[in-house]
N, C-alpha and C positions, 0 to 999 in steps of 0.2 A: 462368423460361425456358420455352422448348415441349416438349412432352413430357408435360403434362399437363394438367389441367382438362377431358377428360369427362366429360359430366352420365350419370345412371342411376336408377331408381325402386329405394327399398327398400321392406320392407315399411312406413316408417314415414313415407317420401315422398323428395322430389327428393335426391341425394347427387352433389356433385365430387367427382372424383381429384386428390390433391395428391401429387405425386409426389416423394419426398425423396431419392431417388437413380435409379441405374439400373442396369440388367446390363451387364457387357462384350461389346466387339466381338473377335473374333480373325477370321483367316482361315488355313485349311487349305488347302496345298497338296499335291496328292498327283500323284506323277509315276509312271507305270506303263511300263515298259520291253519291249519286246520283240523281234522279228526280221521284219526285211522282206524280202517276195517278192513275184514279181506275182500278182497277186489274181485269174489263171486259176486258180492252183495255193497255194492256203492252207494245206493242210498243210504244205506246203513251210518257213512260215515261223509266227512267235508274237504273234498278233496282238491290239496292245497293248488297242486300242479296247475290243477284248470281256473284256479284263481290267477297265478303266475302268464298263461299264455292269454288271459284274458286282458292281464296288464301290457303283457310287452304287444298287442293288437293295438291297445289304448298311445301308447309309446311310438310307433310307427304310426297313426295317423296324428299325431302332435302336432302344433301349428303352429312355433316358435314366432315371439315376437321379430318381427324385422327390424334394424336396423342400417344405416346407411352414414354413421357417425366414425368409421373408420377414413383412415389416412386414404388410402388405395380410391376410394370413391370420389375425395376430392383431386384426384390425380386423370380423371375419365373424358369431361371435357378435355384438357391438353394430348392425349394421347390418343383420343379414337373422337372426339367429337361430339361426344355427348352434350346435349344442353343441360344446364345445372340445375334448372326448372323441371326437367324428367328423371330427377337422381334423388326419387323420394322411397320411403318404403314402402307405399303400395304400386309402385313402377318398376323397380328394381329387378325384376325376376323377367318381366316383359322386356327388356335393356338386354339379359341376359342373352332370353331365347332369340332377341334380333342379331346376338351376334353371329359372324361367322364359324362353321364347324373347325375355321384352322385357330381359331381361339378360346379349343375348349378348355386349355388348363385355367386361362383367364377368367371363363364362365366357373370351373371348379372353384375358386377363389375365390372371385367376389360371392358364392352363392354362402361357402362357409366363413368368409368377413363379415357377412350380412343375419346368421342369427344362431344360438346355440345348436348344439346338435347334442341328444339325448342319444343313444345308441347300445341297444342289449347285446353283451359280449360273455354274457360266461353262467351258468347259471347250478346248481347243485341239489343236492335232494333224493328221499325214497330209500327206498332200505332192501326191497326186495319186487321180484317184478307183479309178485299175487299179491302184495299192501296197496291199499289206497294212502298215498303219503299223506304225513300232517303236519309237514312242514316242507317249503322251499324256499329256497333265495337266488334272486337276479341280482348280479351285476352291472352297473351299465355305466362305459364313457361319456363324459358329459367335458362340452369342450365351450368353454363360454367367453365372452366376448368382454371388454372393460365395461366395468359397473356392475357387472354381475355379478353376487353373491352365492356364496351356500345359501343363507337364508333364501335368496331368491329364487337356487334350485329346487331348496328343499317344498316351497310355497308352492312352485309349478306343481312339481308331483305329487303335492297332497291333495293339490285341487283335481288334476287330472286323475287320480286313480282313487277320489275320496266312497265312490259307491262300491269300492273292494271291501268287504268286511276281512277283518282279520290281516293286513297291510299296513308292514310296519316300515319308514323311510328312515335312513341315515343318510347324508352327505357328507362326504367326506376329503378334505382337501388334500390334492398333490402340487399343484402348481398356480400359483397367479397370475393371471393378465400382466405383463411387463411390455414396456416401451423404453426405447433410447430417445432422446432428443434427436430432432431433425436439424442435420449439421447439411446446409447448403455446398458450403464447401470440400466437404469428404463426399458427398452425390457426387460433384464436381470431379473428380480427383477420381472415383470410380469407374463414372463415366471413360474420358482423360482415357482409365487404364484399359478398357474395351475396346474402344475406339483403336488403341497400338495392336492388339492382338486379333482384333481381327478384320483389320484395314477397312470398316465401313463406318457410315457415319450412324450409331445407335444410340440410343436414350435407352433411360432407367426411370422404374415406375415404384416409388415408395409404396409400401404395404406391410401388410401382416403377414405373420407363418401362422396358418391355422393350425397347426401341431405343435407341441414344445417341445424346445431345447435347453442344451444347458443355462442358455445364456439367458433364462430364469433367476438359476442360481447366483449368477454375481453381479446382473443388474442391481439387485439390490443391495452390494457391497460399494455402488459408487463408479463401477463399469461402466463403461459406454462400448453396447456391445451391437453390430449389425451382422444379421441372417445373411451373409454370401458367399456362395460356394458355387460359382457359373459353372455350368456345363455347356459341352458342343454342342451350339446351336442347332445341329444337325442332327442329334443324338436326344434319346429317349432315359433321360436323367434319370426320373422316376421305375426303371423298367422294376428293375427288382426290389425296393425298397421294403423291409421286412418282409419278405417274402423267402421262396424258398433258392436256396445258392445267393444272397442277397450279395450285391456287387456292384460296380464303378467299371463302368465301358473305359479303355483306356485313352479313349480320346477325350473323352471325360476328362480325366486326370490330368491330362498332359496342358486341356484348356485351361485347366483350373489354374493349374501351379504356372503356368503363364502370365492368367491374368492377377494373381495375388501378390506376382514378383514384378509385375508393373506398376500395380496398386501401391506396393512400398516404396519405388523408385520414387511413385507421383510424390506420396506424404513424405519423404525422406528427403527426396532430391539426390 
């Protein structure tokens, strides 16, 4: 599925991402209450808005726990050299900033492998522009990691935003942390199919999609489902991705359905 197969340089040459699971999706609703007056006279009343940007300030400097319990991390020593004694989470971030700038998808990845991401995306409110509103609501994507709960979302942001008066939290789930089994042989067989298409000798780096896909939905039916969809190593996979004209370079496309009709030749024979 998509989600994965971008190309990256180690130190030992070309490497895909095979992505064997992914982090969950939740979304946070947070509703902040307060007293409307006209907005001649604001102390008059308790104006919600500025409780709302006082939380999503709280929200952007958040200091997510770190972790380094994903698959990808155990994958670093083998592929760039890392010692396994410097692959802790208070080093993590220090690992990243030492890498090189031609590996910054890398450094994107493990930074969102390594701890939730709270994120304010939507927010609503007010009635008129002379009211001091007495009510608002934030949205925010929340993308979490295995073991993470609602409960555990919802625990962060009561503790992080508990001196709002008038701040009410909901959590609310879209998707769950899922993982496939790690099949040596189908890596194998991946690899194998790389290798035909693009006549060098590359490696494949197990990891997570820190966004979800569908393949949410039927790992839990008994699927065994992996995030790959390579693109031209030479090409900018990512350019448009929800974005605006969102689109597939066609060299993109051409590698892909290359490497997926090798990929079936390898499993099939």
């Amino acid at each position: 599925n998509e989600g994965g197969g971008g190309s990256f340089q180690t130190p030992n040459g070309l490497c895909f991402a095979v992505a064997i699971g992914e982090k969950g999706r939740l979304e946070a609703w947070i509703d902040f209450d307060g007293k409307s007056c006209h907005a001649s006279a604001p102390w008059k009343g308790d104006n919600a808005l500025l409780k709302l940007a006082q939380a999503v300030q709280k929200i952007k400097d958040y200091q997510p726990e770190i972790s380094t319990s994903v698959i990808a991390f155990r994958e670093l020593p083998r592929l760039f050299g890392v010692k396994e004694s410097d692959i802790t989470p208070e080093n993590i971030d220090n690992l990243m900033d030492g890498m090189s700038e031609d590996n910054s998808s890398v450094k994107s990845m493990l930074r969102g492998l390594s701890r939730m991401t709270i994120v304010p995306t939507m927010v609503s409110g007010g009635i008129k522009s002379n009211v001091v509103p007495d009510a608002f609501r934030l949205i925010c994507d929340v993308r979490v990691l295995p073991g993470q709960t609602i409960q555990y979302v919802t625990d962060e942001l009561e503790n992080l935003l508990s001196d709002i008066q008038g701040c009410k939290i909901s959590v609310r789930g879209t998707t769950s942390p899922s993982a496939s089994p790690s099949d040596d042989s189908f890596l194998k067989a991946i690899r194998r199919s790389l290798v035909k298409v693009t006549g060098a000798n590359v490696d494949v780096m197990q990891t997570l999609t820190t966004g979800f896909t569908d393949s949410s939905a039927v790992r839990p039916l008994g699927t065994i489902v992996y995030n790959f969809a390579p693109g031209h190593p030479d090409s900018n996979t990512n350019n448009n991705v929800h974005g605006d004209n969102e689109s597939i370079a066609v060299a993109d496309l051409v590698f892909r359905t290359k490497a997926l009709a090798a990929l079936a030749y390898e499993i099939c024979g």
